[in-house]
C-alpha positions as CSV (number, residue, x, y, z in Angstrom):
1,X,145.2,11.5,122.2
2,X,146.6,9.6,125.6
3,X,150.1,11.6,124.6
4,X,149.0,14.4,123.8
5,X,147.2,14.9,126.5
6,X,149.8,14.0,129.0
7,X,152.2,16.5,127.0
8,X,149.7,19.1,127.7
9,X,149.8,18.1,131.6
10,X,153.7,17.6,131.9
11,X,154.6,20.7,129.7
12,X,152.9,23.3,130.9
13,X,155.1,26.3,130.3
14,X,155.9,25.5,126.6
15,X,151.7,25.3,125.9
16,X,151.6,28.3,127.6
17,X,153.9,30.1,125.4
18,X,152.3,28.6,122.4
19,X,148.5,29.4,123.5
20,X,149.4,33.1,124.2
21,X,151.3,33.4,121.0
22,X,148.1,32.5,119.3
23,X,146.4,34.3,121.6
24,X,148.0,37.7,120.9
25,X,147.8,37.1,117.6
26,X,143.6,36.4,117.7
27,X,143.8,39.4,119.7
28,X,145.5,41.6,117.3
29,X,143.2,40.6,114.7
30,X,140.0,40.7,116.7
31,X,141.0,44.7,117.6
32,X,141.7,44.9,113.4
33,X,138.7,43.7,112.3
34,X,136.7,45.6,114.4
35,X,138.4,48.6,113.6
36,X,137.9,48.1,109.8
37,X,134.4,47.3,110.4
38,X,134.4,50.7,112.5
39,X,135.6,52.7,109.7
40,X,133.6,50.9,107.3
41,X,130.5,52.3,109.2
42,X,131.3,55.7,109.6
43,X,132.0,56.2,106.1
44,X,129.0,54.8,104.5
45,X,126.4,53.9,107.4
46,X,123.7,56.8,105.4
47,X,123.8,54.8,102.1
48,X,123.6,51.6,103.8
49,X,120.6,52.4,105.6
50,X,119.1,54.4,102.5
51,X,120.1,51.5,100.1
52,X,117.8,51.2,97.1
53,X,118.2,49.1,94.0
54,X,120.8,51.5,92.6
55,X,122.7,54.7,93.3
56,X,123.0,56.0,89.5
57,X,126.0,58.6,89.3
58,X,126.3,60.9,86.0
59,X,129.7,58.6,84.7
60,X,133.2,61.0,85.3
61,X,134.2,59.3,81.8
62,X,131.4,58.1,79.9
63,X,133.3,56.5,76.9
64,X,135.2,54.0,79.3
65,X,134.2,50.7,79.8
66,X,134.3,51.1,83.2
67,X,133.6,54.6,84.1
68,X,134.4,55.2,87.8
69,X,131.5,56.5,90.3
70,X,132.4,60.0,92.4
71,X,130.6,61.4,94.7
72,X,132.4,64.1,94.2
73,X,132.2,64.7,90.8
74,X,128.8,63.7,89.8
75,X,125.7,66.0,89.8
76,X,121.9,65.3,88.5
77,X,119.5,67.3,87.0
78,X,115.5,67.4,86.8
79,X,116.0,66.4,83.8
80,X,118.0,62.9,84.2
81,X,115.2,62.6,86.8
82,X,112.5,62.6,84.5
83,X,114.6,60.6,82.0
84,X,114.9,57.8,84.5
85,X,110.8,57.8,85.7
86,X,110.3,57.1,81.8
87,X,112.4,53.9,82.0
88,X,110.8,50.6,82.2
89,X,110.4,48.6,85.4
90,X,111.3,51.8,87.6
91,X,109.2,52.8,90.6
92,X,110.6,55.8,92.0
93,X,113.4,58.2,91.6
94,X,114.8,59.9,94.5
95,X,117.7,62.7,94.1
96,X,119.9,62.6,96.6
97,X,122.5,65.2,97.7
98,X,125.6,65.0,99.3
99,X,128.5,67.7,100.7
100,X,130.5,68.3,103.4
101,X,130.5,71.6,106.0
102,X,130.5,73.6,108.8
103,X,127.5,73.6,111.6
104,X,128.0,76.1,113.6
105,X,125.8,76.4,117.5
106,X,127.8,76.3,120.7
107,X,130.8,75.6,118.7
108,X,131.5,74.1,115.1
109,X,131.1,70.6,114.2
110,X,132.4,68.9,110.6
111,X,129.3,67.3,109.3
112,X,127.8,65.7,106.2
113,X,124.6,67.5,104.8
114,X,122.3,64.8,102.8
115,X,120.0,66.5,100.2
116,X,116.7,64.7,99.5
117,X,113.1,66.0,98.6
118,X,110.6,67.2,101.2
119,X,108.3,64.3,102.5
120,X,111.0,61.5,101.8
121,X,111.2,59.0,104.5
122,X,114.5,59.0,106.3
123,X,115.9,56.0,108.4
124,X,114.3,55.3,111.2
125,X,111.2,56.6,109.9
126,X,110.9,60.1,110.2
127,X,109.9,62.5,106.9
128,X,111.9,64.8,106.0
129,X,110.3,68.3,105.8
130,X,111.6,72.3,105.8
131,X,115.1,72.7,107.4
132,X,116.9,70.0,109.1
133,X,117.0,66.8,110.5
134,X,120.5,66.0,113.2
135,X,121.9,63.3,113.8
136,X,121.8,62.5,117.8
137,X,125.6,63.2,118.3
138,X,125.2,65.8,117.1
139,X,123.1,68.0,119.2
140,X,124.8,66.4,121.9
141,X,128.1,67.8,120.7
142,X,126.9,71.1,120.2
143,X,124.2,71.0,122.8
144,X,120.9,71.9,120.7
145,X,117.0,70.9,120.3
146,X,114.4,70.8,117.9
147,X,113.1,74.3,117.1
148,X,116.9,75.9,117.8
149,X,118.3,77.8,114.5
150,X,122.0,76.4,113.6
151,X,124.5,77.8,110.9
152,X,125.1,75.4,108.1
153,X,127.7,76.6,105.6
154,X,127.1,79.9,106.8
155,X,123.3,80.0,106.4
156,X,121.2,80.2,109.6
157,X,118.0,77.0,109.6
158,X,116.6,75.5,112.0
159,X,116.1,72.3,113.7
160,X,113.3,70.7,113.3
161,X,113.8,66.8,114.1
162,X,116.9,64.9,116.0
163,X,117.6,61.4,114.2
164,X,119.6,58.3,115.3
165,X,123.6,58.4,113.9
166,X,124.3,58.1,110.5
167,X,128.0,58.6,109.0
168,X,128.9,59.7,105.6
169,X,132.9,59.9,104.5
170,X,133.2,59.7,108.3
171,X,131.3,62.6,109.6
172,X,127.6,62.7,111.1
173,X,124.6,63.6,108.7
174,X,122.5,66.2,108.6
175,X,119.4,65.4,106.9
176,X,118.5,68.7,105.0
177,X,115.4,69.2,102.1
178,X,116.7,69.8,98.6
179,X,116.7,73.6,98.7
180,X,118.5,73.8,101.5
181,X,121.4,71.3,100.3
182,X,121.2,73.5,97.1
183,X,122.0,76.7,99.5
184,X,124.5,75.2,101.5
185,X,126.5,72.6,98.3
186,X,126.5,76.2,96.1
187,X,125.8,74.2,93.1
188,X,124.9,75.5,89.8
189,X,121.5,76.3,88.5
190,X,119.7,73.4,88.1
191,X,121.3,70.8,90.0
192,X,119.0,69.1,92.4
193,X,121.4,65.9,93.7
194,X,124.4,64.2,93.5
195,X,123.2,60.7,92.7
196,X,119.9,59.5,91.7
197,X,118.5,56.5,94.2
198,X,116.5,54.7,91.8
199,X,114.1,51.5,92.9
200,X,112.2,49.0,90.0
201,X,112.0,45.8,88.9
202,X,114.4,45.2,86.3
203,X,116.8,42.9,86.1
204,X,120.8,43.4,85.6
205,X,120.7,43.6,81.7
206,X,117.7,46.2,81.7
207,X,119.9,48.1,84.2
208,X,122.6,48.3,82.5
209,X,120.8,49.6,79.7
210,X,118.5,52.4,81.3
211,X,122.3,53.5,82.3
212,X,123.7,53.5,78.9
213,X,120.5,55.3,77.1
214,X,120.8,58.1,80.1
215,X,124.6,58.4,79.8
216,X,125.1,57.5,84.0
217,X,126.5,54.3,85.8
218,X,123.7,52.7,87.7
219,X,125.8,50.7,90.5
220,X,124.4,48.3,93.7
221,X,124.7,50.4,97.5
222,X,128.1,48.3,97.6
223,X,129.2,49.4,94.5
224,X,128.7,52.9,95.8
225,X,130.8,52.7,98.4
226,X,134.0,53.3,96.1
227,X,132.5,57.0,95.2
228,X,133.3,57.9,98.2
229,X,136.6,60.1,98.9
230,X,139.6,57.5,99.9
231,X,137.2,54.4,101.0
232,X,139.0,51.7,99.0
233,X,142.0,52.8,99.2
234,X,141.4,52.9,103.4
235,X,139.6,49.5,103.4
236,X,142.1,48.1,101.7
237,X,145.3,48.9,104.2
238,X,143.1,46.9,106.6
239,X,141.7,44.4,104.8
240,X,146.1,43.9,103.7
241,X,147.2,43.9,107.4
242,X,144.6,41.3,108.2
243,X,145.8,39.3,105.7
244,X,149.5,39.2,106.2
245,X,148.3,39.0,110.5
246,X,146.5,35.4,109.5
247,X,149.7,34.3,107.2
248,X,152.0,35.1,110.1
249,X,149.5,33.0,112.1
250,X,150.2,30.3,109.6
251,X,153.6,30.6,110.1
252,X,154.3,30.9,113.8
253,X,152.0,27.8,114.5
254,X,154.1,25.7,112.0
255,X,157.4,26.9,113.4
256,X,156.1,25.8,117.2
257,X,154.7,22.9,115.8
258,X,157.6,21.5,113.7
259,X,159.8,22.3,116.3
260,X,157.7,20.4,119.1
261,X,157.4,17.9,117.0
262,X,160.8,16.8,116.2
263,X,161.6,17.1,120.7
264,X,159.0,14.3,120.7
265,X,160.0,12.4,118.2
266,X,161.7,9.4,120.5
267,X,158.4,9.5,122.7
268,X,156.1,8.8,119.0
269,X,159.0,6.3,118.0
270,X,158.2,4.3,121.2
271,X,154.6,4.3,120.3
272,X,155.5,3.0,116.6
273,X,157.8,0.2,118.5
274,X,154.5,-0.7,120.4
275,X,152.5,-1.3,117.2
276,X,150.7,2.3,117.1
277,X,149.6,2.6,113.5
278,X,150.6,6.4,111.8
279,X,147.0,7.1,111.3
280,X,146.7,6.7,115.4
281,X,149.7,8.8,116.0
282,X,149.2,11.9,113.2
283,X,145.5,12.2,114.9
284,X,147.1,12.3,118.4
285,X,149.6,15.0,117.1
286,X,146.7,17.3,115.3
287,X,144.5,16.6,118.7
288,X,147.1,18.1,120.6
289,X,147.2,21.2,118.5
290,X,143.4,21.6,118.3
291,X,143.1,22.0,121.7
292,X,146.1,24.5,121.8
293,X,145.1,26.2,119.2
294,X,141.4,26.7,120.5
295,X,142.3,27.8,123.6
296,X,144.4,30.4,123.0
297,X,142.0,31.9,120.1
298,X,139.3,31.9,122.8
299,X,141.4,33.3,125.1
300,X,142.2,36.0,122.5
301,X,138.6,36.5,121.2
302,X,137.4,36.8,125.1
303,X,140.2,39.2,125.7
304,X,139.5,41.2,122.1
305,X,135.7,41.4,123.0
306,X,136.4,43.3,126.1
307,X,138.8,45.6,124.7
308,X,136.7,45.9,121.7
309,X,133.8,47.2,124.3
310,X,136.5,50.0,125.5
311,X,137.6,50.9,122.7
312,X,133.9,51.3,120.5
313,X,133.6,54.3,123.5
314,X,136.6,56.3,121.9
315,X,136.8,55.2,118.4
316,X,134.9,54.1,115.6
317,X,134.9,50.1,116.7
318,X,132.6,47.2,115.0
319,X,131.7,44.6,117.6
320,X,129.7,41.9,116.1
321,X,129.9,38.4,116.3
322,X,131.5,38.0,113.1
323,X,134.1,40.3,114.4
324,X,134.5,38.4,117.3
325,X,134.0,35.0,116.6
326,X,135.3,35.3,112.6
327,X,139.0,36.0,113.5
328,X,139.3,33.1,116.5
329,X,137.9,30.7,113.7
330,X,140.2,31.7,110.8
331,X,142.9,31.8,113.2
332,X,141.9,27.7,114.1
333,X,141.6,26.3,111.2
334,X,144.6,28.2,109.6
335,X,146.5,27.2,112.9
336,X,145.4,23.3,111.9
337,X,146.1,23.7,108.4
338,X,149.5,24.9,109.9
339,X,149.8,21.9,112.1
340,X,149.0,19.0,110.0
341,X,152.2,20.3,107.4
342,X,154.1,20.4,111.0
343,X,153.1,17.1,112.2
344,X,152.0,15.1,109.1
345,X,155.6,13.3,109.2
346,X,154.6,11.9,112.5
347,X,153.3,8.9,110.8
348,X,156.6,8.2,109.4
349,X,158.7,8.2,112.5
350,X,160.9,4.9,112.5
351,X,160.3,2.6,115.5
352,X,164.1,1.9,115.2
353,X,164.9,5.1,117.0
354,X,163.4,3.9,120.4
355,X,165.7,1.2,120.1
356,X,169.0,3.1,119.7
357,X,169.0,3.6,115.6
358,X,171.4,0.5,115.3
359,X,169.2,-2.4,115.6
């Protein structure tokens, strides 16, 4: 790599360019994928954290091979209940109920309410008993305390335990027992849920089947996710612009390459004329972009981090490691896939070039 690193020296300005470049781009991407992560979590953080073996749905279409899963259409009964507590290999069988309203204190906050049966555990450990559970931004937002009374879809409860945040279809839960999500959902007679959360023992086959002798789509907490009001259709737009952001990756670091490539092509020739082999001179070429490459998705990822931090205090922003790290890694190893098409004709160069093309 003695050339390439001397390039890197002696053209300073040019690197430059190229390293931000990549930078900017690592940067945009590390900002996306946080964001998407960020959304991800405020529209299904609740399931996640309830997640049992399966969320079972009463199916929209039941004589479609795949019937689709909606919150918002299906609804359970006592009696679906029972008819899954008969099944083989299941443990328990927890209705769970979901709507949107109004809480009304100091002001009025959107939230989610969350149906479940009193003495169910909730996440983070609390049980659930009469009237409601908030979560923590909540009660900031509207400034109450345990033992206040709230309006919830225009009936008055009270508080009776403050939680740590959980996000349904992008609004905060409200933990609330079953008669009180009855109440506030205005559901008919005898609907005690949305979905069934059903745990057991049984393996995909015998899932599939409990689903098909109750008439209802028994689906993995992932599979869940896609009942929920615009949530594919929103991941998707993301997961699409982070796509076409690592292809135009791909396609600016070939473009710098090939073009560097060719404005060195006398200085490689002179190496050829001296005996270099092509192996020698395609690894000095890719070593030269590696370190180009890495340090401007560093640089991005560093720079992405920080803004990341700003950001997560105004809007809904994941900031892992695999947020971090995951884009300045794709965008390496797509920016040397990228280089070695660039450079792989490095090899080739014809030693007659250093000596005027005549010889």
């Amino acid at each position: 790599m003695f050339l390439g690193l001397r390039d890197l020296v002696h053209a300073k300005g040019r690197f430059t360019l190229i390293g931000a470049v990549v930078g900017l781009i690592t940067l945009l991407l590390v900002m996306l994928t946080g964001l998407t992560g960020g959304l991800g979590q405020q529209n299904t953080s609740a399931l996640e954290e309830l997640d049992p073996d399966r969320y079972v749905f009463t199916a929209t279409n039941p004589d479609a091979e795949d019937a689709d899963v909606s919150f918002t259409d299906s609804q359970v009964n006592s009696e679906l209940v029972e008819q899954w507590q008969g099944m083989v290999g299941v443990d328990t069988v927890v209705p769970l109920g979901a709507t949107q309203t109004r809480l009304e204190a100091t002001g009025a906050s959107s939230v989610a309410v969350l149906g479940l049966p009193t003495g169910t555990q909730l996440p983070g450990g609390d049980q659930l008993g009469e009237g409601i559970v908030l979560s923590e931004s909540i009660t900031k937002e509207q400034d109450v305390a345990v033992g206040d009374t709230v309006t919830l879809g225009g009936r008055d409860v009270a508080v009776t335990g403050i939680t740590a945040d959980e996000f349904y279809s992008h609004s905060p839960v409200v933990w609330a027992d079953t008669e009180t999500w009855t109440d506030v959902a205005h559901v008919s007679d005898g609907i005690i849920g949305t979905v069934l959360m059903v745990d057991g023992s049984l393996d995909k086959d015998a899932w599939d089947a409990a689903a098909a002798t109750t008439g209802t789509e028994a689906v993995v907490t992932g599979g869940a996710f896609a009942g929920l009001p615009a949530y594919s259709s929103e991941q998707g737009s993301l997961v699409a612009m982070q796509g076409f952001l690592y292809a135009i990756s791909a396609l600016v670091t070939v473009s710098f390459l090939t073009v560097w490539t060719i404005q060195r092509t006398r200085d490689l020739s002179i190496l050829r004329a001296l005996g270099a082999s092509g192996r020698y001179l395609l690894r000095d070429a890719l070593g030269q972009s590696a370190v180009i490459l890495a340090i401007g998705a560093i640089a991005g990822a560093l720079l992405g981090w920080g803004l990341g931090t700003l950001a997560g205090q105004a809007v809904p922003f994941e900031l892992t490691a695999v947020t971090v790290v995951g884009p300045a890694v794709g965008i390496w190893l797509l920016g040397i896939l990228g280089a070695f098409f660039a450079t792989r004709k490095v090899s080739q160069v014809d030693p007659m070039i250093a000596l005027g093309g005549n010889a």
